[in-house]
N, C-alpha and C positions, 0 to 999 in steps of 0.2 A: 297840549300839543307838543308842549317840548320832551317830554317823557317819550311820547309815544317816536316823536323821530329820530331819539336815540335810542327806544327799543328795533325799528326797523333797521339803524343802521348795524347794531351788533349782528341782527339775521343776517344782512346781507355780506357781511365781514364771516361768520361762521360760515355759511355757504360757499364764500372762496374759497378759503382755509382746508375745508373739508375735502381729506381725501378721494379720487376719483381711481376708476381702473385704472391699472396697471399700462403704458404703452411706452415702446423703446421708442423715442422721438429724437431729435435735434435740440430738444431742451433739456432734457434731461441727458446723466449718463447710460450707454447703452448697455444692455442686458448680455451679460459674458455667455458665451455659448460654448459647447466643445467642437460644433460643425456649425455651420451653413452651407445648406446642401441641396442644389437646385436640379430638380426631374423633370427632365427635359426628354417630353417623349414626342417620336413620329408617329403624323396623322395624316399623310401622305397617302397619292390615290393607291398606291400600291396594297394599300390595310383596308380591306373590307368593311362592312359592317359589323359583322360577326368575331372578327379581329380584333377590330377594335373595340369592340365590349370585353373580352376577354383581357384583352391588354387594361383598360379601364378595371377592371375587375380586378386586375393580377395587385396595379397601384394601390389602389386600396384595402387589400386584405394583408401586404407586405406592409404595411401603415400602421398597420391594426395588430399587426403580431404580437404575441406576447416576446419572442425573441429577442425582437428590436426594442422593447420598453426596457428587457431586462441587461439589454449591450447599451442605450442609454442610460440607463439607472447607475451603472458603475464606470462613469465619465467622471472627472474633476468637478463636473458645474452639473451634471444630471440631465441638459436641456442639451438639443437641437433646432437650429432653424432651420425651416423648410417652406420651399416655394415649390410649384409644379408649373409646369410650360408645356403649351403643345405647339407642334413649327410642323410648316410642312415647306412650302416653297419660300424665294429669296425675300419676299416680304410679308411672309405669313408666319407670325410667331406673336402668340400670348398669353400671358399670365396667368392663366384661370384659377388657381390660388395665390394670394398673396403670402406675402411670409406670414410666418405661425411660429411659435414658441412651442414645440413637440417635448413634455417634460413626464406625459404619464398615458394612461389609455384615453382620459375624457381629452386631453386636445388630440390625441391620435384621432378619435371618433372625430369631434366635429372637423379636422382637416379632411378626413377621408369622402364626409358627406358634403361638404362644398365641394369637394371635386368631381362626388358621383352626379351630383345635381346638376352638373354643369351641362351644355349640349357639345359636340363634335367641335372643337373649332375650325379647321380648314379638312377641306383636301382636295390635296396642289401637289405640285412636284417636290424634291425633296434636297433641301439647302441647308446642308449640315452643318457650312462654315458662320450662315448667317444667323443659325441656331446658337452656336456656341457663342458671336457677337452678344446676341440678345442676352442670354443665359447668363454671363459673363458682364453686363452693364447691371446685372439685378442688384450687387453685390453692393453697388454703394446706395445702397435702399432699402438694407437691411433691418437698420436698427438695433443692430445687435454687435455685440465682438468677439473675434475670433479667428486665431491665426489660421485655419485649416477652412480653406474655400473649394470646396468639393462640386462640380458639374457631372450630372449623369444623363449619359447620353444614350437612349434607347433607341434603335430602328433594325428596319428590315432593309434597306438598301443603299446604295454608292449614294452619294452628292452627286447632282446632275444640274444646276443652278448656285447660284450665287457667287462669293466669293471662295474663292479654294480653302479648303476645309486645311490643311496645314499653314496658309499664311493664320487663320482664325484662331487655331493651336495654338503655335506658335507666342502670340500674343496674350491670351488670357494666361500662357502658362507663365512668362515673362511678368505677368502683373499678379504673380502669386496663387493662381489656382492650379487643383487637380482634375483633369477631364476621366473619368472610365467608362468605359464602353458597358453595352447590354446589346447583342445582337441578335436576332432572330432570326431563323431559316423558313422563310415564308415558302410552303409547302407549295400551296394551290398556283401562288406565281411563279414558281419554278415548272407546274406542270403546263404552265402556258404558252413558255417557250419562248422563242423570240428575244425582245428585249427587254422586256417584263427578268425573264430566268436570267438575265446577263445582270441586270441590275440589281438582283434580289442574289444573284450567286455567282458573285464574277472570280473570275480566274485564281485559284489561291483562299475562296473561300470568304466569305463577309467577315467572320472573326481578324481576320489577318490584313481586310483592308481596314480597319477599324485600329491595327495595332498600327499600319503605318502613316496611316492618315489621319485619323481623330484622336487619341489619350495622348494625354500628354503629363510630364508632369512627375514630381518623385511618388516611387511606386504604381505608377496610372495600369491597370489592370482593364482585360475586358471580360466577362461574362457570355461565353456563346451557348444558347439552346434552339433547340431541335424545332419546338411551333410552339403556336399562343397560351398551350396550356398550361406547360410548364414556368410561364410568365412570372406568377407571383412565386413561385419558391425560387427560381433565381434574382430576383430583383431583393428577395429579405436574403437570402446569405449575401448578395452584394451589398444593402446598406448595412449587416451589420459588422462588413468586415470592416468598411469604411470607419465604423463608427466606435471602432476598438481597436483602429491604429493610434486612437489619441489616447489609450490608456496610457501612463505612464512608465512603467516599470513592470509591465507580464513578460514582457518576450525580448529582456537584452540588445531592443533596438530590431528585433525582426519582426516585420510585416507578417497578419495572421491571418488566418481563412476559419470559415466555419468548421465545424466538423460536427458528425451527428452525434448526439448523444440525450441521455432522457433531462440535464440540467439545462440543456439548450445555451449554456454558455460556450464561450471557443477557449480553443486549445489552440496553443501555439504552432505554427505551420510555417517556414519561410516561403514565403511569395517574391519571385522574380520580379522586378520593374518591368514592364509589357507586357507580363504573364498573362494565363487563365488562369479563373477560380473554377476549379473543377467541379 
């Protein structure tokens, strides 16, 4: 008897002991990252069905790029974290991926498949300021570390609810983040006129109320395209310019943009602060 219950207790002593996965928790120290980078996209009534699958579609294949694995791969740490959000009005914002450790193609795949799997979460009116709140609380829930706290902010129209989209700026950029734009010129709501087109394309253009009222931040950029199709190729030159501002030492301290070529790596480009990525 006595054999046997100091054989059971070594089992249950090994089984402690024994390594389990990997998780950036509060217990442990957290996993160095080169970004954390929350996609924070509109699903707001103004985006269709159809819209919104493509927009869905664009996420996902931008994820999956080989471009973005090979502008992560040549980071200090190799890894990114990544969360995805969808918000439409002043209390409709949620999580639909949690963070993820983005370090090769197989965590690219399964983030990209939790987020296709997901269904629509709202669509409400559209509360930019209270998007960037939410987007911007993720950050101490990370699990990870990392001086470069990147919000990416996708939609088709003005803040029309919640809190003012500059006092919300304002703020997140104060507590160390960079907000960039992604904006889309929603065709079909344009041709409908009214205040559908005023909202989808107010005076001065969506890129330009997005430079004065939503980025924030050193270097904060916005990305403007034409309709839903061109979704995914503007959101992968956006994250991989993001994601190649934290090389060290390519570009003398200047900010860099994609540029075409068959290596799919970037070439050095100065980038204004408010700018567009062309």
């Amino acid at each position: 008897m006595r054999r046997e219950f100091c054989l059971l207790s070594c089992v249950l002593l090994l089984a402690i002991a024994a390594p389990g996965p990997h998780r950036a928790d509060a217990e442990e120290p957290s996993v160095a990252v080169d970004a954390a980078v929350v996609l924070a996209a509109d699903v707001s009534r103004s985006i269709d069905d159809g819209e919104f699958a493509l927009q869905r579609r664009g996420y996902a294949e931008a994820i999956q790029a080989q471009k973005l694995m090979d502008a992560i791969s040549t980071g200090p740490h190799g890894a990114i974290a990544l969360a995805y959000v969808e918000w439409a009005g002043e209390s409709e914002q949620k999580q639909v991926v949690d963070w993820a450790l983005i370090r090769n193609a197989a965590d690219a795949r399964a983030f990209a498949a939790a987020l296709t799997a997901a269904p629509r979460a709202f669509i409400g009116r559209t509360a930019i300021g209270s998007a960037i709140d939410f987007s911007f609380a993720l950050f101490g829930e990370t699990g990870f570390s990392t001086d470069r706290r990147i919000i990416d902010v996708s939609g088709d129209g003005t803040s029309n609810q919640g809190r003012a989209v500059t006092a919300a700026r304002d703020a997140a950029v104060e507590g160390g983040a960079v907000i960039n734009g992604l904006t889309i010129f929603n065709r079909r709501a344009a041709a409908v006129g009214g205040y559908l087109a005023l909202h989808t394309n107010p005076p001065g253009g969506l890129a330009q109320y997005y430079r004065d009222n939503v980025i924030g931040g050193k270097g904060a950029f916005v990305v403007p395209i034409d309709d839903f199709n061109s979704f995914a190729d503007a959101l992968l030159r956006k994250l991989v310019n993001e994601i190649a501002d934290r090389r060290p030492s390519c570009c003398n301290g200047q900010r860099v943009r994609a540029v075409g070529g068959s290596s799919g790596l970037l070439q050095p480009r100065p980038l204004q602060e408010g700018g567009s990525v062309p």
